[in-house]
C-alpha positions in Angstrom: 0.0 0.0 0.0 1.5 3.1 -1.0 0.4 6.5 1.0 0.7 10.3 -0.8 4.4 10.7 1.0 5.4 7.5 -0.5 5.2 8.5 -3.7 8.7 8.9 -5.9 9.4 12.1 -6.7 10.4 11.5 -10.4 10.5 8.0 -11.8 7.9 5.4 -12.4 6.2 3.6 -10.2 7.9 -0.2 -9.7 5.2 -2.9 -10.3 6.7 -6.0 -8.7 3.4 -6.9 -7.1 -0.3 -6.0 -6.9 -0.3 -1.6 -5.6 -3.0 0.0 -4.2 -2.2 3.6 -4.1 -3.7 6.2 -1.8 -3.2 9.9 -4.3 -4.6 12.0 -6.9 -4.8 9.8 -10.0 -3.6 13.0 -11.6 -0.4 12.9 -9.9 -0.1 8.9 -9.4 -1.1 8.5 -13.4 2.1 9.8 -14.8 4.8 7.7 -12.7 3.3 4.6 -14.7 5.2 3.1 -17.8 4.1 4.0 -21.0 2.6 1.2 -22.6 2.3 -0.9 -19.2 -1.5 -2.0 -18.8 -3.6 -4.6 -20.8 -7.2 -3.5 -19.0 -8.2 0.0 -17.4 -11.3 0.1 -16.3 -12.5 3.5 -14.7 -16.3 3.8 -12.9 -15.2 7.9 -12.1 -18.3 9.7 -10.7 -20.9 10.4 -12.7 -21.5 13.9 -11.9 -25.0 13.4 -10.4 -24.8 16.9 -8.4 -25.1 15.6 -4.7 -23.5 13.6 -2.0 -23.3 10.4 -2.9 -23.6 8.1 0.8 -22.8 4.1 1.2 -23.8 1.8 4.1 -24.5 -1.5 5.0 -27.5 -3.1 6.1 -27.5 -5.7 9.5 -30.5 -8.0 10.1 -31.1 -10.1 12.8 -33.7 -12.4 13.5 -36.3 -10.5 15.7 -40.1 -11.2 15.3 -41.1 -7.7 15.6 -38.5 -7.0 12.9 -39.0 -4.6 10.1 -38.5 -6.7 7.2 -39.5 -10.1 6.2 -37.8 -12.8 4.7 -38.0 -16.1 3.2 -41.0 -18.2 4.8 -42.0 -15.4 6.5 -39.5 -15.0 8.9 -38.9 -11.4 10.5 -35.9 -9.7 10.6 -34.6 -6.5 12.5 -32.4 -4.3 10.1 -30.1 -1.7 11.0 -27.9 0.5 8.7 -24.4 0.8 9.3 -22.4 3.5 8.5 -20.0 4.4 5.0 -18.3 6.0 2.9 -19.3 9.6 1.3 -18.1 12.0 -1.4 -19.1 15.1 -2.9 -20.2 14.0 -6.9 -20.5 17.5 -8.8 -17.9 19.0 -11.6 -19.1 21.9 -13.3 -16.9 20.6 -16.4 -17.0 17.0 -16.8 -14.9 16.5 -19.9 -12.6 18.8 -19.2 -12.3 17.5 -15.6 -12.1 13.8 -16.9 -9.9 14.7 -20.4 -6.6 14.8 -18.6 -7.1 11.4 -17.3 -8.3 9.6 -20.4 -5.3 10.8 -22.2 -3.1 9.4 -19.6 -4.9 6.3 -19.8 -4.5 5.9 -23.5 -0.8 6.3 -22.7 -0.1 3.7 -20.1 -2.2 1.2 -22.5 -0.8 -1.6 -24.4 -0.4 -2.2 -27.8 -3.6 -4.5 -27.4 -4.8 -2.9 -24.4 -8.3 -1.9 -24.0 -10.1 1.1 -22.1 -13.8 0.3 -20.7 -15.0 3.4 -19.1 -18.3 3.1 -17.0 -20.6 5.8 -16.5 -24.6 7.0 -16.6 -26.7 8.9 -18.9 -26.0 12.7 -18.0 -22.0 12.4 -19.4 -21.9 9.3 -21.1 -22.6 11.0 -24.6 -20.1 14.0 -24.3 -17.4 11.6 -23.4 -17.9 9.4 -26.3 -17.4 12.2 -28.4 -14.1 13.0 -26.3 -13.4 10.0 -26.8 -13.7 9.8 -30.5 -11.0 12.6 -30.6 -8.9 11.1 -28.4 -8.5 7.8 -29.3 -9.8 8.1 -32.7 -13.3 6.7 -34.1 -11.7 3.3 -35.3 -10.6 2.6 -32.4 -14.0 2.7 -30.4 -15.1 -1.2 -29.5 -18.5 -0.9 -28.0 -21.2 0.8 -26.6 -22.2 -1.9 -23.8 -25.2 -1.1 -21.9 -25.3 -2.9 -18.3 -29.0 -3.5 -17.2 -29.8 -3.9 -13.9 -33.1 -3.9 -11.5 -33.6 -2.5 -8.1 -33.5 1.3 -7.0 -36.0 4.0 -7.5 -39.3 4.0 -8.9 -40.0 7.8 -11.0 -43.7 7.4 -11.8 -42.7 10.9 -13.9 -40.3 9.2 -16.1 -39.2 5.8 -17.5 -36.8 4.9 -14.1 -33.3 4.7 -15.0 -32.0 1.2 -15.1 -28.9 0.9 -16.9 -25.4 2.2 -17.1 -23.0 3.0 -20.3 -19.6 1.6 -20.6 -17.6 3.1 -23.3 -14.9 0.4 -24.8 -12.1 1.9 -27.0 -9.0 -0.2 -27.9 -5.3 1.3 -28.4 -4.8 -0.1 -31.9 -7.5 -1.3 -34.0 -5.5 -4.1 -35.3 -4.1 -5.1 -32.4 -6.1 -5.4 -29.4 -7.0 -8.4 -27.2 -10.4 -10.0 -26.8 -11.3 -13.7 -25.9 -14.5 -14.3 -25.8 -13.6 -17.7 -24.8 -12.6 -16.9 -21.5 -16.3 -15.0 -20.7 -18.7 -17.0 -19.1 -21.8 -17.7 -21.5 -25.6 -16.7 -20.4 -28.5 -18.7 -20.5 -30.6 -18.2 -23.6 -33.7 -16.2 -23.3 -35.8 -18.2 -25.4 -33.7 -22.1 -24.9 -36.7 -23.5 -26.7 -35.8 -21.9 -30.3 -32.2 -24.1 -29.9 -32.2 -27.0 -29.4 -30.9 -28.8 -26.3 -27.2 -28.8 -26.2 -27.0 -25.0 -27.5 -29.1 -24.2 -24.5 -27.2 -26.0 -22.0 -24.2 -24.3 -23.3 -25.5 -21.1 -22.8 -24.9 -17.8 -25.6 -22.3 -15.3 -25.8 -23.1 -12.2 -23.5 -24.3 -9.3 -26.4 -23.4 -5.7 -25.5 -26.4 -5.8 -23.3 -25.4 -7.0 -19.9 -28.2 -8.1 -18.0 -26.7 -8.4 -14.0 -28.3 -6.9 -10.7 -26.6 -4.5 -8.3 -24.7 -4.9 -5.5 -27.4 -5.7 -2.6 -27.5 -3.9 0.8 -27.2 -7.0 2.4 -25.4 -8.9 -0.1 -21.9 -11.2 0.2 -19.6 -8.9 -1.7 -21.3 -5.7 -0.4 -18.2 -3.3 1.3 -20.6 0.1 2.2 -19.0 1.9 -0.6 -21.5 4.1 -1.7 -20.7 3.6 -5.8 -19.8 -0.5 -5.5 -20.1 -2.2 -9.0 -20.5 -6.1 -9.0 -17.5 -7.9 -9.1 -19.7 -10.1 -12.2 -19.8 -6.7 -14.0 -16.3 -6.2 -14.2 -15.1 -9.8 -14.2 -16.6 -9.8 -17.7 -14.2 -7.1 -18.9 -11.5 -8.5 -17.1 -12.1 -12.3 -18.8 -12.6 -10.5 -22.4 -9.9 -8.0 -22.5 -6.8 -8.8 -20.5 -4.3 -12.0 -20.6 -3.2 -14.2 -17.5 -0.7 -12.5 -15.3 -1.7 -9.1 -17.6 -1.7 -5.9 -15.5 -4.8 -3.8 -14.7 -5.5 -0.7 -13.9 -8.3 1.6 -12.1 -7.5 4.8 -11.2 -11.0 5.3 -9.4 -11.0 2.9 -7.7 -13.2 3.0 -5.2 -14.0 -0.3 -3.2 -11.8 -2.4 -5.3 -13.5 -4.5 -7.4 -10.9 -4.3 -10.3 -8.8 -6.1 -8.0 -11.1 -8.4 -6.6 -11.8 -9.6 -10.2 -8.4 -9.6 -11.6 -7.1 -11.1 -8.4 -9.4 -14.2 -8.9 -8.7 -14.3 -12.2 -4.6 -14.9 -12.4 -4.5 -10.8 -13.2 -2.2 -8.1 -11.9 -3.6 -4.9 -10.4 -2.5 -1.4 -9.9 -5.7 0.3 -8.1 -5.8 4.3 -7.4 -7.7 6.2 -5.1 -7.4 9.7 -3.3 -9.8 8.7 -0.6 -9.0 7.7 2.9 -12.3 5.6 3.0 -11.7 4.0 -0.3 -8.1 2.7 0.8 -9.3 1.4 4.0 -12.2 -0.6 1.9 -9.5 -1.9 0.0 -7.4 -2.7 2.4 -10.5 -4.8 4.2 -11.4 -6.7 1.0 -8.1 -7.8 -0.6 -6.4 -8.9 2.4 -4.0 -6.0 3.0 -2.0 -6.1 -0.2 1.4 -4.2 0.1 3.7 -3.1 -2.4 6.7 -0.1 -1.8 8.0 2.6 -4.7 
């Protein structure tokens, strides 16, 4: 774990082992090879305009309880503090531009960007994007589905995120759809019995629930994507033993995934609550400049 007066003062970073990093990506970004990272995968915030809040929910079995659960049972639930942060840039692209270059930099020949965000940014970074990169270069629009949350009778609720995927070199990048686990048909019927039991291809609609309040890989980190989310990026776009990168990282789940998956890691985060969550989930993982 490296902490802000850890950091070189010229001079990449040495990546001998898994590095979580407490700083300003903008400052931890550029001691990082050129060239050095198959996967980055960024979920920054997504400029909502408010406080953003994380907890956890404890139940215990009471009979008065609050909420019911399977057969009927009754449960007492009580929230548990989190993590908060302030999620409002008056310029978003300009805000976000500086990093997305940086990224494109430390990406590999066949390295591949998936940025995660929401409706109210994701179309002005695309066409950032577009510039940056260049329009051959963009991959996919995937669109991750998901159920749960609010309920606007004023509007069609909003139940899906954006991830942007753009590739350093056209010709070059990495993708194995072997490696990504396959989904169960929606309609088995229409193929036959050993097509459906092998399952489909996931599309570039990913259909996957949140993270739940009292779920198993739930941390209290208010913005906590599911580790089967980014797993599927991870699977697709990196190599064994490849290094990835997140540079918002949040609660970690970049390195939960790659971790399980025979990947190396190289997380980022400025927040004190972030690097504690990380520190909780992924066993304490230490690395020095």
């Amino acid at each position: 774990m490296l902490r802000p007066h850890q950091l070189p003062d010229a001079g990449p970073l040495g990546l001998d082992d898994d590095l979580v990093v407490q700083a300003d990506n903008a400052v931890a970004l550029p001691l990082l090879g050129d060239g050095t990272f198959d996967l980055i995968y960024i979920d920054p915030p997504f400029n909502t305009g408010s406080t953003r809040r994380g907890g956890r929910l404890r139940c215990v079995a009471d009979p008065d309880g609050d909420r019911t659960g399977f057969g009927g049972r009754r449960y007492g639930s009580r929230r548990l503090p989190g993590a908060a942060f302030d999620d409002h840039f008056v310029e978003y692209v300009g805000y976000l531009g500086p990093r997305l270059a940086e990224a494109r930099r430390l990406l590999a020949p066949w390295g591949t960007l998936y940025l995660h965000l929401d409706y109210r940014e994701a179309h002005y970074c695309k066409v950032a994007l577009d510039g940056l990169f260049g329009r051959e270069c963009f991959l996919n629009e995937i669109v991750w589905a998901y159920d749960f949350g609010g309920r606007s009778r004023r509007r069609w609720p909003a139940k899906h995120d954006t991830i942007l995927v753009y590739v350093r070199d056209a010709a070059r990048y990495h993708f194995d759809s072997a490696e990504v686990d396959r989904e169960p048909y929606m309609a088995p019927g229409l193929v036959g019995p050993e097509k459906a039991a092998r399952g489909k291809l996931p599309t570039d609609v990913w259909w996957h629930t949140i993270v739940g309040t009292s779920g198993r890989e739930r941390t209290g980190y208010p913005t906590q994507k599911p580790e089967g989310v980014v797993r599927r990026a991870v699977a697709a776009s990196s190599r064994p033993g490849g290094w990835c990168l997140d540079f918002f990282a949040g609660s970690g789940t970049l390195g939960a995934a790659a971790a399980a998956m025979g990947r190396r890691y190289v997380l980022i985060d400025r927040s004190e609550e972030a690097i504690g969550v990380m520190e909780r989930r992924l066993g304490g993982v230490a690395a020095t400049a």
